[in-house]
RODO-2510 file (C-alpha; in nm, 4 decimals, decimal comma):
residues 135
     n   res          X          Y          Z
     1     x     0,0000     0,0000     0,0000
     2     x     0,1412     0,3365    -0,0804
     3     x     0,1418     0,6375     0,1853
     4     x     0,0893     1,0123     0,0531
     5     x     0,2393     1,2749     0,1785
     6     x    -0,0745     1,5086     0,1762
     7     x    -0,2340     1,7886    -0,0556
     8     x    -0,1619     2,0993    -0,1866
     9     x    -0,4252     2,3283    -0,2834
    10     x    -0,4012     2,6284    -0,5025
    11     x    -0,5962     2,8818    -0,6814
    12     x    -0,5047     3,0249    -1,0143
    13     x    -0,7103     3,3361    -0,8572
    14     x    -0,6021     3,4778    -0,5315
    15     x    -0,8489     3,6808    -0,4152
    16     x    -1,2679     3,5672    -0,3604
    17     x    -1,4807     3,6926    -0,6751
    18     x    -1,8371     3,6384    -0,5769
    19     x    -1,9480     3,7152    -0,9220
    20     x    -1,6641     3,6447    -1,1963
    21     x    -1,6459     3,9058    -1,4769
    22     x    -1,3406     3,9976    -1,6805
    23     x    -1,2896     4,3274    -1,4790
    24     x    -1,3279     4,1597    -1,1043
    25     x    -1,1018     3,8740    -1,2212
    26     x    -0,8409     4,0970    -1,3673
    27     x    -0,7944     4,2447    -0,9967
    28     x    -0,8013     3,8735    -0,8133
    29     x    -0,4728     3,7610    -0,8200
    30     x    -0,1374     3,9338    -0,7065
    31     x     0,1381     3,9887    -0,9185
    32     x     0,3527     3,7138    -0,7848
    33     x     0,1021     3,4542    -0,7714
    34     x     0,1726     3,2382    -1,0397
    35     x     0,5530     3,2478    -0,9634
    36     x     0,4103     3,1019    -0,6674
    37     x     0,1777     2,8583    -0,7752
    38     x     0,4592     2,6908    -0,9823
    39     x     0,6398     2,6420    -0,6706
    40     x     0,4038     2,4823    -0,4979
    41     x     0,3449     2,2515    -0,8459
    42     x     0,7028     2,1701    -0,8657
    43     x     0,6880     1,9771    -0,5336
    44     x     0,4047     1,7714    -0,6040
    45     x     0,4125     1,4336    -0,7967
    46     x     0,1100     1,4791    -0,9626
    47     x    -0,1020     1,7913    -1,1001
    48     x    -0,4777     1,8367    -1,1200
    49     x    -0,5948     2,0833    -1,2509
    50     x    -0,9493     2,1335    -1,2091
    51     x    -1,1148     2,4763    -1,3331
    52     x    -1,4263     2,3825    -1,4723
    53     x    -1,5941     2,6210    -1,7614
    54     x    -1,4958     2,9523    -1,6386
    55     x    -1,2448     3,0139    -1,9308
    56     x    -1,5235     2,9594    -2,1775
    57     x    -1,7070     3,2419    -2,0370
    58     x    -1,3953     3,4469    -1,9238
    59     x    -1,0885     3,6103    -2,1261
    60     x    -0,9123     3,6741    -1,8337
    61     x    -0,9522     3,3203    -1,6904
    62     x    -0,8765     3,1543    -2,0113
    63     x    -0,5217     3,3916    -2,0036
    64     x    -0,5103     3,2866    -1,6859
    65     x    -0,4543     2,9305    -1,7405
    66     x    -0,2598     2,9921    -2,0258
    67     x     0,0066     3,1310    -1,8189
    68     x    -0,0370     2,8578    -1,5875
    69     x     0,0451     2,6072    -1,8710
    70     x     0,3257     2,7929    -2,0200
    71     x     0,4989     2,8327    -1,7054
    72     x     0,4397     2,4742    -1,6305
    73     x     0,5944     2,3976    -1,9671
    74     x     0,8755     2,6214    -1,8771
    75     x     0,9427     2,3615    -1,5837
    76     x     0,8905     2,0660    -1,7715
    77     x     0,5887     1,9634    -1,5613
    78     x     0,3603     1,8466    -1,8361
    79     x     0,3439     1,5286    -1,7937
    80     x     0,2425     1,5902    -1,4307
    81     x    -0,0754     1,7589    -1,5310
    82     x    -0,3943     1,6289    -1,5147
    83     x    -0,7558     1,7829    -1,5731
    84     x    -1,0638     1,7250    -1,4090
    85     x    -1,3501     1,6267    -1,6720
    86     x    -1,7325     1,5601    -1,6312
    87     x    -1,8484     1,2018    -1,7640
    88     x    -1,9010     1,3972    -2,0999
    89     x    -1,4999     1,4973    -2,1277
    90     x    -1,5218     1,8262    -2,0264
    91     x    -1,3031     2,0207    -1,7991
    92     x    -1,5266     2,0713    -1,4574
    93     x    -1,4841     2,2656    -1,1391
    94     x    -1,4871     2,0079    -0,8151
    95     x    -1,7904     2,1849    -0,6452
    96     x    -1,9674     2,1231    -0,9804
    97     x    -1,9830     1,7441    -0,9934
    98     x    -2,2210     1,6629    -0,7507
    99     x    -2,3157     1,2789    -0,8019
   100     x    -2,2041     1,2548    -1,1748
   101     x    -1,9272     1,0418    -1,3077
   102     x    -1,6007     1,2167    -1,3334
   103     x    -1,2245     1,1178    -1,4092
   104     x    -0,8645     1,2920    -1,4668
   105     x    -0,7695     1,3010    -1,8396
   106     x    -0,4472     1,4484    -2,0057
   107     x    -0,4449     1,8117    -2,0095
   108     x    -0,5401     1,9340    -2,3858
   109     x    -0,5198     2,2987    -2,5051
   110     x    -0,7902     2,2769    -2,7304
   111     x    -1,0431     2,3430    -2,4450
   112     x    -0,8813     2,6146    -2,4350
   113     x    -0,9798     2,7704    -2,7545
   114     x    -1,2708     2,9161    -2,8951
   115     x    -1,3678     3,0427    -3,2638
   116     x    -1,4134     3,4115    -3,1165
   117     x    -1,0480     3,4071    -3,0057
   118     x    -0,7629     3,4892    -3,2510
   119     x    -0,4614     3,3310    -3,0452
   120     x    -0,4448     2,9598    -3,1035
   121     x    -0,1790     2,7531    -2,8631
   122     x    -0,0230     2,4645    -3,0564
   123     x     0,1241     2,2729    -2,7246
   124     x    -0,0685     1,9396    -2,6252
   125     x    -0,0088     1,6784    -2,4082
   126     x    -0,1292     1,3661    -2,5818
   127     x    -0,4033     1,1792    -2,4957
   128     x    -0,3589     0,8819    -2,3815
   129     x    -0,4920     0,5907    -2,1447
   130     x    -0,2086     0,6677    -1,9042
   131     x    -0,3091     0,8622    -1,5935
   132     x    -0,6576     0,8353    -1,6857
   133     x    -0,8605     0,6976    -1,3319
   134     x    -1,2403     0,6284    -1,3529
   135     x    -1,4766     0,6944    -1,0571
***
């Protein structure tokens, strides 16, 4: 039986937004956070990353976890990355799930884009079986 050593949990946002919009999100994180949040990814084994829709409905969340995954990349932590996805595939927030079927799948960028935005990421990790884990 393995042991764990515990859990570390982090916010690409900072600061408490009761009701996300591009201009309250802009102001809820400090300067230094993400430096930050990479440090506290680069001592854990495994990353999941679980933001749910809000960069579908967000510009400044979607940058936001941009810079999240180019900074990871920077480290070479991509294969340590894992998202969070409904029963349907798609990326879900923890507090959303309620009693549906969820699993961790390989972090893709194309989530991340949309046909309204004009900056397309080419970076992947590829999809495969491997880390996958059915509940």
């Amino acid at each position: 039986m393995e042991t764990y050593g515990g859990v570390i949990v982090a916010n690409l946002f900072t600061r408490s937004v009761k009701w996300p919009t591009n201009k309250s999100l802009a102001a809820a994180y400090a300067e230094d956070s993400m430096t930050e949040l990479i440090k506290a990814c680069k001592e854990a084994v495994q990353i999941i990353v679980a933001i749910g829709s809000l960069p579908d409905r967000s510009e400044v969340a979607l940058a936001r976890a941009k810079e999240f995954w180019l900074a990871a990349g920077q480290e070479q932590m991509y294969k340590k990355i894992l998202l969070l996805v409904n029963g349907e595939g798609k990326p879900v927030h923890p507090l959303a799930i309620r009693n549906e079927k969820w699993q961790f799948s390989a972090w893709r960028t194309d989530w991340m884009k949309s046909e309204r935005r004009e900056e397309q990421d080419e970076s992947s990790v590829s999809e495969s079986d491997e880390g996958r884990k059915n509940v």
